[in-house]
N, C-alpha and C positions, 0 to 999 in steps of 0.2 A: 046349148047349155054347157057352161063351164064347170070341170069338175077340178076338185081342190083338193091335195092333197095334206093331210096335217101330218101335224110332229114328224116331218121329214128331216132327219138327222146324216149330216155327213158321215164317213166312217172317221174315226179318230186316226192320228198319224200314227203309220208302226214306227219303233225303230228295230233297224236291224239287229239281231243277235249273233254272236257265235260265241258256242261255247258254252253257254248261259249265260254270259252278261252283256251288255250293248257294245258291239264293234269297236266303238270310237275307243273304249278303253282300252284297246289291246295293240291298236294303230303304232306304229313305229317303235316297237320295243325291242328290245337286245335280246332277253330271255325268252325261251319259246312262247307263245300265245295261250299254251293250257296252262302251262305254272304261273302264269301271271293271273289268268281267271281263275284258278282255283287258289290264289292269296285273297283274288278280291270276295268270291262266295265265302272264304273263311273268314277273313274280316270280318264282312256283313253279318254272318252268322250270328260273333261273339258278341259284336257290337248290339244287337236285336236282344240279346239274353242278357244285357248290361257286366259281360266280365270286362277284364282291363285286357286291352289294346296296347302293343307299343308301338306309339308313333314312328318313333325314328326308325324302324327297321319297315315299317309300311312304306312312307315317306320316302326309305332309300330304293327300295324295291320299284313303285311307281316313275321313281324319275328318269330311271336307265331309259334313253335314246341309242337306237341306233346309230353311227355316226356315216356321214357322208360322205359317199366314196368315189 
């Protein structure tokens, strides 16, 4: 007798965190790693309660690379 099992579900993909928000965002930055995840939880924040956001200082802030040495 063959037994069957149902609604067998994979487990979902994690992704990694640090810090509270997903790794990948914090990967190769000039500015330490916490001050960039807590611009991005502030962000997130305001944006969820609909205040105004400035772009361009987000914008500036995310794009700093490390530079290679």
């Amino acid at each position: 007798m063959i037994l069957r099992r149902k609604n067998v579900r994979k487990s979902k993909r994690k992704v990694p965190y640090e810090k509270g928000v997903p790794s990948k965002y914090l990967k190769n930055k000039k500015n330490p790693k916490s001050k960039v995840a807590s611009e991005i939880k502030k962000t997130a924040k305001l944006y969820k309660q609909g205040k105004y956001i400035n772009l361009k200082s987000v914008q500036k802030s995310r794009a700093t690379k490390k530079k290679r040495g």
